[in-house]
C-alpha positions as CSV (number, residue, x, y, z in Angstrom):
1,X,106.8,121.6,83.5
2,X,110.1,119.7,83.8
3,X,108.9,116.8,82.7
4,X,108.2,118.1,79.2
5,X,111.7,119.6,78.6
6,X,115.4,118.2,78.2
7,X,118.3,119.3,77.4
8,X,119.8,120.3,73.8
9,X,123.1,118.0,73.6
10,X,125.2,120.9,71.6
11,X,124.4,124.5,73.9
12,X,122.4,123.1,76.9
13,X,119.7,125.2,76.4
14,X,116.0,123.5,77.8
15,X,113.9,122.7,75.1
16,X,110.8,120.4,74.6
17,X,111.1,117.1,75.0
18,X,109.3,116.4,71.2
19,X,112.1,118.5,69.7
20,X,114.2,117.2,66.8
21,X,116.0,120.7,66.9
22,X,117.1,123.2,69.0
23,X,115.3,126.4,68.9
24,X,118.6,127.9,70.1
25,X,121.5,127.0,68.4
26,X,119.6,124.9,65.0
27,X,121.1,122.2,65.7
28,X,120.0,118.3,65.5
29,X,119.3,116.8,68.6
30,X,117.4,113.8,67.8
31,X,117.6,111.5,64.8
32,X,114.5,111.6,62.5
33,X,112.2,108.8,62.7
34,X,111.3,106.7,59.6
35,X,107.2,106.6,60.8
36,X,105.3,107.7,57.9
37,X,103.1,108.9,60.0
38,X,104.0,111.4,62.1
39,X,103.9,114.7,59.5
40,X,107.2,116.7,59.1
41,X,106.3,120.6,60.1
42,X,108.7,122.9,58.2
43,X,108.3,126.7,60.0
44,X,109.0,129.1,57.3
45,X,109.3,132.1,59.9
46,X,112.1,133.9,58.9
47,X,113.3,135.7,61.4
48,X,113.6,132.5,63.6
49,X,115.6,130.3,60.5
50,X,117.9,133.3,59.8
51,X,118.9,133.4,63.5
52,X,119.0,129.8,63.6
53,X,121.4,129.7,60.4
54,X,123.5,132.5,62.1
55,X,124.0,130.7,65.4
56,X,125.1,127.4,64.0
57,X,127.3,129.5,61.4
58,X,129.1,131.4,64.1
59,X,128.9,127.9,66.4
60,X,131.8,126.4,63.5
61,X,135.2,127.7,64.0
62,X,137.2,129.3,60.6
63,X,139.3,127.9,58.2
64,X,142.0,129.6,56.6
65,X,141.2,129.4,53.3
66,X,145.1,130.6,52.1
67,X,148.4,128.9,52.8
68,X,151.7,130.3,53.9
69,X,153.1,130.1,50.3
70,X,150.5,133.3,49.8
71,X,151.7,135.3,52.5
72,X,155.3,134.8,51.6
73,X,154.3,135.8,47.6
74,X,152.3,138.9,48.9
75,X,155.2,140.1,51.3
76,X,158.0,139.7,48.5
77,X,155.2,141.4,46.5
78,X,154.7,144.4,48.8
79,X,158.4,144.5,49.6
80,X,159.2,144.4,45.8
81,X,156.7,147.7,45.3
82,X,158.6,149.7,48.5
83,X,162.4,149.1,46.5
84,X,161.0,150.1,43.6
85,X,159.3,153.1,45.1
86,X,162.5,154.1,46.6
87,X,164.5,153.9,43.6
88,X,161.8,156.3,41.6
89,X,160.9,158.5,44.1
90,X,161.2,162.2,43.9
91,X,164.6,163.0,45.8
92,X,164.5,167.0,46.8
93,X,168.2,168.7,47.2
């Protein structure tokens, strides 16, 4: 049963040796062939594609989406509503 498995190049995970992509992580682990005649099988199985789509989201680190110049503008911001809560404040004697 070896022989009809390999390895998927991105997570490692055995998978069959036909495979253009992973069942694991979605990936690609094979380039597509230009045959004509080999038909292209597109599963439709939801629950398989959505967990598919989630693992090779999650797979991608984050990219901040925001500079510095927006943290410096929302902490003047902030700052600038505390002064002028403390200058309208109620003030009890």
């Amino acid at each position: 049963m070896e022989k009809d498995l390999k390895y998927c190049k991105h997570c490692g995970e055995l998978i069959n040796i036909d495979a253009v992509i992973c069942t694991k992580c979605g990936r690609q682990v094979e380039e597509l062939k230009k045959d004509n005649n080999t038909p292209l099988i597109i599963n439709n199985n939801s629950s398989s594609s959505s967990a598919a789509a989630a693992a090779s989201a999650s797979s991608e680190p984050r990219r901040r989406h925001y500079s510095l110049f927006v943290d410096i503008i929302m902490l003047c911001f902030t700052a600038g509503l505390w002064a002028i809560w403390m200058l309208i404040r109620p003030k009890y004697e």
